[in-house]
C-alpha positions, 0 to 999 in steps of 0.5 A: 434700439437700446442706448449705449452709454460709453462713459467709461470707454470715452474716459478712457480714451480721454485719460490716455491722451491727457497723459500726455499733456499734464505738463501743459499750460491752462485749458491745454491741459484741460480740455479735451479736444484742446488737449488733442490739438495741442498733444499732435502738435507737440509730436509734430514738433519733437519729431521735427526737433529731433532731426534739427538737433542732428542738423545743428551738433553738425555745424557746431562741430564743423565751426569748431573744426574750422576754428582750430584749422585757421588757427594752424595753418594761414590760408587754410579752412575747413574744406581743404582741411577735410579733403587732406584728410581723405586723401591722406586715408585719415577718415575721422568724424566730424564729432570726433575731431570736434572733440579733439580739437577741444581737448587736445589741440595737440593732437589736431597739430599732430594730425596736421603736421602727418598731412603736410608730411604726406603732400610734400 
């Protein structure tokens, strides 16, 4: 049987998995079979991250949300202050009350004040 060189093909492949790694450091760049573990480790690691930022904007937003409702209410915290919410029919995200309670602390006072109408 006559031999097959696979020169081009084997470039090939070779050259769309570097693709990736340009951006990489020394041999991780440089070498194949290196460039391949480090290439499935940085997939492993973004799909990863990706689902932790999710995770973390999260608990940014409910720090921020319970900031703002202690600095209202004594005695208050963020799990009484989002249970009102949903008894009140109040249903507003946790970004968005972030956000709200950034900017416009007014408007959290607001919102605070039509709850403490409503229990009474």
């Amino acid at each position: 049987m006559t031999r097959i060189k696979r020169g081009s093909i084997a470039r090939t492949r070779r050259n769309k998995i570097r693709f990736f790694a340009s951006k990489f450091r020394g041999s991780h760049s440089r070498l194949t079979r290196s460039i391949i573990q480090q290439g499935l480790r940085a997939f492993v690691s973004s799909h990863r991250d990706r689902e932790k930022k999710k995770r973390d904007f999260r608990r940014l937003w409910i720090t921020r949300i319970n900031a703002v409702i202690r600095g209202i209410e004594v005695g208050s915290s963020y799990s009484k202050g989002i249970n009102n919410l949903y008894k009140n029919q109040l249903i507003l995200n946790r970004k968005i009350l972030a956000q709200i309670a950034i900017s416009n602390r007014n408007c959290i006072f607001m919102i605070s004040n039509q709850i403490l109408k409503n229990r009474v």
